[in-house]
C-alpha positions in Angstrom: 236.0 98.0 114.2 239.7 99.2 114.8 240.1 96.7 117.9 241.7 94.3 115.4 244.8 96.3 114.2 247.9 97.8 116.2 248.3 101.3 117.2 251.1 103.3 116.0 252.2 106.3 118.2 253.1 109.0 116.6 255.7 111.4 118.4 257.5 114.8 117.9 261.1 115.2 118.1 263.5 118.3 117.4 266.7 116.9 116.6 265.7 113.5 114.2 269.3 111.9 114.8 269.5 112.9 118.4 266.0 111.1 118.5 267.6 107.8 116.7 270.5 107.2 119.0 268.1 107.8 122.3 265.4 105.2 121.2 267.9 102.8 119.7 271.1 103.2 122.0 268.7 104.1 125.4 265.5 102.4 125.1 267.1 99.1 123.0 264.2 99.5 120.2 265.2 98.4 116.7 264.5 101.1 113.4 262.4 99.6 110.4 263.6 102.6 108.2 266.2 103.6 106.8 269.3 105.8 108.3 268.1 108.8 105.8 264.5 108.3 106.1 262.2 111.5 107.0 260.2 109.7 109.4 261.5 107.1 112.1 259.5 104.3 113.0 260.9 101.6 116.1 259.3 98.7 116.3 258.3 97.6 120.1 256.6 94.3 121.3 253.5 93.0 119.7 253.6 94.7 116.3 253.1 98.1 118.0 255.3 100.9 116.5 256.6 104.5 117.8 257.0 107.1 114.8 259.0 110.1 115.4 258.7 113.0 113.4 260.9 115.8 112.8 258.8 118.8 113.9 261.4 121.2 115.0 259.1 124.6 116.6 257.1 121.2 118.6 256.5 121.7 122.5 257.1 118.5 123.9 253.5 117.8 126.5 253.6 117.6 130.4 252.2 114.0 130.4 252.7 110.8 129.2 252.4 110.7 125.6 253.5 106.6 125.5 253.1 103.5 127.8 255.0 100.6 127.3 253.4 97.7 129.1 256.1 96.2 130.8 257.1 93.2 133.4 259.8 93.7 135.9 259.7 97.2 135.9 261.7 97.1 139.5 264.6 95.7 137.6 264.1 97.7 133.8 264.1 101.3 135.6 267.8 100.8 136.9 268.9 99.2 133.5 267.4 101.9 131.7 269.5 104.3 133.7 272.3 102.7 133.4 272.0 103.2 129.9 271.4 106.8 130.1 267.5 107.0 130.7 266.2 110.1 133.0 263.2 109.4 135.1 261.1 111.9 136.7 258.9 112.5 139.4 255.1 111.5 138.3 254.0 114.8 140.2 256.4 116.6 137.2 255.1 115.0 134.6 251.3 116.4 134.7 249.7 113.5 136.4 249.7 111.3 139.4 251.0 112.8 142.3 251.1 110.1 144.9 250.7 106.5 145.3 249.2 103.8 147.2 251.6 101.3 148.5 255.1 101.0 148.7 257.5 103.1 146.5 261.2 103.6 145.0 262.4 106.9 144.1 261.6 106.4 140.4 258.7 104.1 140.9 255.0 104.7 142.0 253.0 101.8 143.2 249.1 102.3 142.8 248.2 98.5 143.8 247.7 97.2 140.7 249.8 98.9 138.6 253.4 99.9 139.2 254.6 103.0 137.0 257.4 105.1 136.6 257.6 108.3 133.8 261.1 109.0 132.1 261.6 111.8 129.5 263.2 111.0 125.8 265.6 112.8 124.6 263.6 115.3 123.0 261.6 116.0 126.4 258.9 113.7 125.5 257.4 111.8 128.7 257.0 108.1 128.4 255.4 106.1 131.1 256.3 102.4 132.1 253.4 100.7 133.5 253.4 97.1 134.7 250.1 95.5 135.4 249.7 92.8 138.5 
Protein backbone atom coordinates (compact mmCIF):
# COMPACT_ATOMS: atom_id res chain seq x y z
CA UNK A 1 0.00 0.00 0.00
CA UNK A 2 2.77 2.72 1.01
CA UNK A 3 5.35 1.06 -1.67
CA UNK A 4 4.12 3.78 -4.01
CA UNK A 5 5.09 7.00 -2.20
CA UNK A 6 8.56 8.44 -1.03
CA UNK A 7 9.84 8.25 2.46
CA UNK A 8 10.68 11.35 4.27
CA UNK A 9 13.34 11.02 7.14
CA UNK A 10 12.70 12.76 9.86
CA UNK A 11 15.92 13.85 12.03
CA UNK A 12 16.77 15.66 15.30
CA UNK A 13 19.04 18.49 15.50
CA UNK A 14 20.08 20.96 18.44
CA UNK A 15 21.15 23.97 16.91
CA UNK A 16 18.49 24.48 13.64
CA UNK A 17 20.94 26.92 11.83
CA UNK A 18 24.02 25.10 12.58
CA UNK A 19 21.91 22.15 11.03
CA UNK A 20 21.20 24.32 7.77
CA UNK A 21 24.75 25.35 6.84
CA UNK A 22 25.99 21.47 7.47
CA UNK A 23 23.36 19.86 5.11
CA UNK A 24 23.44 22.77 2.58
CA UNK A 25 27.20 23.92 2.67
CA UNK A 26 28.63 20.05 3.61
CA UNK A 27 26.38 17.64 2.11
CA UNK A 28 25.41 20.06 -1.11
CA UNK A 29 21.45 19.29 -0.46
CA UNK A 30 19.17 22.19 -1.49
CA UNK A 31 16.22 23.58 1.34
CA UNK A 32 12.55 23.63 0.09
CA UNK A 33 11.64 25.97 3.10
CA UNK A 34 12.08 28.89 4.02
CA UNK A 35 15.23 30.63 5.95
CA UNK A 36 12.73 31.19 9.11
CA UNK A 37 10.80 28.07 8.83
CA UNK A 38 10.43 25.81 12.08
CA UNK A 39 11.07 22.77 10.38
CA UNK A 40 13.88 22.12 7.62
CA UNK A 41 13.27 19.91 4.84
CA UNK A 42 16.40 19.12 1.97
CA UNK A 43 15.35 17.63 -0.85
CA UNK A 44 17.81 14.53 -1.98
CA UNK A 45 17.53 12.40 -5.18
CA UNK A 46 14.34 10.76 -6.26
CA UNK A 47 11.76 12.90 -4.47
CA UNK A 48 13.14 11.60 -1.07
CA UNK A 49 13.43 14.35 1.61
CA UNK A 50 15.39 14.70 5.05
CA UNK A 51 13.40 16.89 7.77
CA UNK A 52 15.29 18.25 10.59
CA UNK A 53 13.65 19.22 13.61
CA UNK A 54 14.72 21.45 16.28
CA UNK A 55 14.54 19.17 19.40
CA UNK A 56 17.07 20.72 21.52
CA UNK A 57 17.31 18.00 25.03
CA UNK A 58 17.49 15.13 21.67
CA UNK A 59 20.30 12.40 22.11
CA UNK A 60 21.60 11.92 18.75
CA UNK A 61 21.59 7.51 18.20
CA UNK A 62 24.75 5.32 17.81
CA UNK A 63 23.75 4.06 14.33
CA UNK A 64 22.84 5.10 11.20
CA UNK A 65 19.75 6.94 11.26
CA UNK A 66 20.00 7.81 7.08
CA UNK A 67 21.41 6.02 3.94
CA UNK A 68 21.89 7.76 0.92
CA UNK A 69 22.30 5.34 -1.93
CA UNK A 70 25.12 6.46 -3.69
CA UNK A 71 27.59 5.60 -6.83
CA UNK A 72 31.19 6.43 -6.62
CA UNK A 73 31.37 6.42 -3.09
CA UNK A 74 35.48 5.89 -3.42
CA UNK A 75 35.57 9.34 -4.93
CA UNK A 76 32.32 11.24 -2.79
CA UNK A 77 34.04 10.28 0.74
CA UNK A 78 37.18 12.51 -0.04
CA UNK A 79 34.95 15.29 -1.56
CA UNK A 80 32.80 15.20 1.27
CA UNK A 81 35.79 15.84 3.49
CA UNK A 82 37.06 18.22 1.70
CA UNK A 83 34.14 20.03 2.36
CA UNK A 84 34.14 19.56 5.95
CA UNK A 85 32.43 16.02 6.43
CA UNK A 86 33.69 13.71 9.48
CA UNK A 87 33.63 10.07 8.89
CA UNK A 88 33.90 7.50 11.42
CA UNK A 89 34.78 4.15 12.06
CA UNK A 90 31.59 1.71 11.35
CA UNK A 91 32.73 -0.18 14.62
CA UNK A 92 31.83 3.53 16.38
CA UNK A 93 28.92 3.98 15.01
CA UNK A 94 26.84 0.91 16.62
CA UNK A 95 27.09 -1.52 13.76
CA UNK A 96 29.30 -3.35 11.44
CA UNK A 97 32.56 -3.95 12.75
CA UNK A 98 34.57 -5.47 9.99
CA UNK A 99 34.34 -6.09 6.40
CA UNK A 100 34.85 -8.56 3.68
CA UNK A 101 37.13 -7.44 0.99
CA UNK A 102 39.34 -4.75 0.51
CA UNK A 103 39.07 -1.37 2.55
CA UNK A 104 40.01 2.45 2.90
CA UNK A 105 40.29 4.06 6.13
CA UNK A 106 36.73 5.60 5.85
CA UNK A 107 35.27 2.87 3.68
CA UNK A 108 34.07 -0.80 4.50
CA UNK A 109 33.71 -3.12 1.66
CA UNK A 110 31.16 -6.06 2.44
CA UNK A 111 31.15 -7.44 -1.42
CA UNK A 112 28.25 -6.15 -2.51
CA UNK A 113 27.93 -3.15 -0.83
CA UNK A 114 30.59 -0.55 -0.11
CA UNK A 115 29.74 1.83 2.99
CA UNK A 116 31.13 4.41 4.91
CA UNK A 117 29.24 6.29 8.15
CA UNK A 118 29.89 10.12 8.77
CA UNK A 119 28.31 12.12 11.58
CA UNK A 120 26.16 15.57 10.83
CA UNK A 121 26.77 18.22 12.53
CA UNK A 122 24.45 17.71 15.22
CA UNK A 123 26.11 14.01 15.91
CA UNK A 124 23.65 12.33 13.83
CA UNK A 125 25.17 9.19 11.86
CA UNK A 126 24.48 8.97 8.27
CA UNK A 127 25.58 6.00 6.27
CA UNK A 128 26.68 6.09 2.42
CA UNK A 129 25.98 2.78 0.85
CA UNK A 130 26.72 2.01 -2.71
CA UNK A 131 25.24 -1.14 -4.14
CA UNK A 132 27.39 -3.35 -6.90
Amino acid sequence: MLDRFPVSAVLPVRDAERARRFYRDVLGLVATDEDDADVLTFRAGDGTLIVLAELPDREPQPHPVVSFAVRGIDALVPALKERGATFVPLSAAGTYAEGRGPRTPDVANFGLVKTAFLRDSEGNVLALNQVG
